[in-house]
N, C-alpha and C positions, 0 to 999 in steps of 0.2 A: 487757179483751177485745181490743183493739185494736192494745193492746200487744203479745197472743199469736200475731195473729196476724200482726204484724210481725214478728217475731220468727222464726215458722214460714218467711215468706218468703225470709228471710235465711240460714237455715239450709238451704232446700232450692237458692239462689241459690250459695250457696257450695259445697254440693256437687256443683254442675250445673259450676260454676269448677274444681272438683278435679278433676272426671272427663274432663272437655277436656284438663285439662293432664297427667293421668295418660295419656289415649289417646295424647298422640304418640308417635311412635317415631324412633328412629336411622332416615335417611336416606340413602342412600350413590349417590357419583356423582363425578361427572367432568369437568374441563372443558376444552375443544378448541380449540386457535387456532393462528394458520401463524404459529407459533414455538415453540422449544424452553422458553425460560422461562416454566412455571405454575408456579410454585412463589411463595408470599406472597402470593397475591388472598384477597380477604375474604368472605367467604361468612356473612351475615346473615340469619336469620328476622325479617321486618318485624312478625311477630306478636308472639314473644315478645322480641325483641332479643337471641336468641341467636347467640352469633359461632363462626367456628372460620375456619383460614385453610388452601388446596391445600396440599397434600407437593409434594414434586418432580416425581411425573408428573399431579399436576392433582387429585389425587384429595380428595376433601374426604366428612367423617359431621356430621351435624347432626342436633337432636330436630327434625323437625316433624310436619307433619296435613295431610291433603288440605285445599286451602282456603288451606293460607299461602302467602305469598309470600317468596320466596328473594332478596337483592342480592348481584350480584357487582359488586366492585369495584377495580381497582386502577389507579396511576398509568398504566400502559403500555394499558388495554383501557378498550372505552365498557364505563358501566353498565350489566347486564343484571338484568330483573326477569323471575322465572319465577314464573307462580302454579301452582302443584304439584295434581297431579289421582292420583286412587287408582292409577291406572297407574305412576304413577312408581315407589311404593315397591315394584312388585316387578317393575319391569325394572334386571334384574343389568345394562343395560350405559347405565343412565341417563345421559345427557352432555347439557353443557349449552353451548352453540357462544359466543365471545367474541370482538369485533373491537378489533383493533387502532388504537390511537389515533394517528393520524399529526401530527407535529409539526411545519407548512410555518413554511417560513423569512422573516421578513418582508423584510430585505434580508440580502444581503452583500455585504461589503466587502474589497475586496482590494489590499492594498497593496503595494508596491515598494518595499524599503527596500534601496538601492542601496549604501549606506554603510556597511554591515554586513557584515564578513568577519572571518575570525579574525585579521586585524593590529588592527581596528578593535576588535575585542574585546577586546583584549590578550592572544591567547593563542599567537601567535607574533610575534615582533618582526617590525619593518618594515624590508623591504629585503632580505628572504632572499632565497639563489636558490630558485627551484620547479626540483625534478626532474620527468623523464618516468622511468616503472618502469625503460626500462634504465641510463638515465643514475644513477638511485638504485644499479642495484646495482654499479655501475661506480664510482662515490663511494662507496664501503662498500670493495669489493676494495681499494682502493688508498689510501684515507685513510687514512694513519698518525695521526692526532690521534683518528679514530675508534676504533683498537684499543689505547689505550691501556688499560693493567689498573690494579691497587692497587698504591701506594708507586710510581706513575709507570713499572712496565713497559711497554715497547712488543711488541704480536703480532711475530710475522715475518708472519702472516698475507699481508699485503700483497708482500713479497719474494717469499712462495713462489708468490704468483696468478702475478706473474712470470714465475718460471722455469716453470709448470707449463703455462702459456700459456692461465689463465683469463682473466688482463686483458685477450691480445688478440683472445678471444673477446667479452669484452662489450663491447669497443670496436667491433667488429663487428656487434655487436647493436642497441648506438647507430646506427651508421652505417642501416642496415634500418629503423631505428624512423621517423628524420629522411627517408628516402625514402618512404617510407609517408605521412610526413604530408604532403609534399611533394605525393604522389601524389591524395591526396584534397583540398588546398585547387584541384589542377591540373583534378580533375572538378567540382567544385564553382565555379569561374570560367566553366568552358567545358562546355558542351555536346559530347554524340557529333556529334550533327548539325553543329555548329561544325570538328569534326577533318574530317568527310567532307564538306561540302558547300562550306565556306571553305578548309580548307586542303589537301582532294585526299587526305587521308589513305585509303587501306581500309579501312572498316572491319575486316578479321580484322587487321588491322597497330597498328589505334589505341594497343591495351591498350600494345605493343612502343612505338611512338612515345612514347607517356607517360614510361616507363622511362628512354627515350633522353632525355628534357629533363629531367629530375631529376637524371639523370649531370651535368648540366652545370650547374660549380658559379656560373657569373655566370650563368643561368637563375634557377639558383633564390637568387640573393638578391634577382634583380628581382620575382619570384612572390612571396617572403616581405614584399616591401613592400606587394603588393597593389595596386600601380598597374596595372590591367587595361591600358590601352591599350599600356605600356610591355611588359608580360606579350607583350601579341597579338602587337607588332612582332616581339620577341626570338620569339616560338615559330611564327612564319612562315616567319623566318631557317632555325628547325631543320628546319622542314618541309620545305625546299626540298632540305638537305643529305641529310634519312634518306630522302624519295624517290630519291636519286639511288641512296646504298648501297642502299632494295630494287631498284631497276633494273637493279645492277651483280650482286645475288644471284639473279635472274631470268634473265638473259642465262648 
């Protein structure tokens, strides 16, 4: 007898288990975070350990039942547990929000490796000369070793920059480039306030003053050694000479 109605228990225990797991149903939903990548998070029912993983806009279907709870999980987002209520299976726009896991840095380290350039590398030999862009294309126009062809032709390329007077366009264009830089190591030394207040220049005159001491070629090799003091003396000298030309253009 005991056995029957053991047995009875077991039978109506298992159909109470069937009918649970028959009620679930497909789930459908979404999940939100301030970033473009959902796609691969893990979306797990903690009931039955059923799995499935987001599409590319977040979107995930899973069996469950009001009652269970949902894990979402992935390496970039904290875990979120939703316990799921009869509302959810029938709002079409079910979404489920996930934060972002942030990654702080415990130190960094920042090094200097001063020794490292591409001679040291070995990927151009040591002792080249460095061009500046016009100087490059001014050694292009006129190196003959450069426009050598197959079976050892030489271009005319270089003869015709020549006659055509493109060499002594970019020899000109050198010349521009070397005033220029001339120009900016000359603001970079000296201050506006240094031209007008030390050495009397006009301001509306300065920019013209500059000009006038880059023209002058023992200027600027004393400038290009960057001895300041020696710099100041020589460009006081000039100051004193281009005050007189604007005085003589004023009168």
């Amino acid at each position: 007898m005991i056995r029957k109605v053991a047995c009875f228990f077991l039978v109506i225990l298992g159909q109470s288990v069937c009918a649970q797991v028959e009620e679930r149903t497909v789930i459908n939903g979404k999940i939100n975070a301030n970033t473009s990548d959902l796609e691969g998070v893990y979306v797990v029912n903690a009931q039955t350990e059923a799995m499935t993983i987001t599409d590319a806009s977040g979107g995930f279907s899973i069996l469950a039942n009001a009652g269970d709870t949902l894990v979402f999980s992935a390496i970039q987002f904290k875990e979120n547990r939703v316990l799921l209520t009869p509302e959810n299976f029938t709002d079409i726009n079910f979404t489920v929000k996930l934060n972002m896991v942030m990654h702080q840095l415990q130190e960094v380290v920042v090094r200097n490796y001063r020794g490292i350039n591409a001679v040291s590398l070995g990927i151009i030999p040591s002792g080249q000369k460095s061009y500046t862009e016009a100087e490059r294309k001014l050694h292009t126009a006129t190196d003959l070793d450069a426009h050598v062809g197959l079976g050892g032709s030489v271009s005319l390329d270089p003869i015709l920059n020549v006659f055509s007077g493109r060499t002594a366009m970019l020899k000109k264009e050198v010349e521009v480039e070397k005033k220029e830089a001339f120009m900016r190591l000359l603001e970079r030394m000296f201050t506006l306030e240094h031209f007008v207040n030390v050495l009397k220049i006009p301001g509306e005159y300065v920019k013209g003053f500059e000009y006038y001491a880059v023209e002058n070629d023992k200027f600027t090799v004393i400038l290009n050694s960057k001895n300041k003091t020696s710099t100041e003396f020589l460009l006081a000298e000039l100051a004193t000479k281009y005050k007189e030309i604007i005085a003589g253009e004023i009168k």
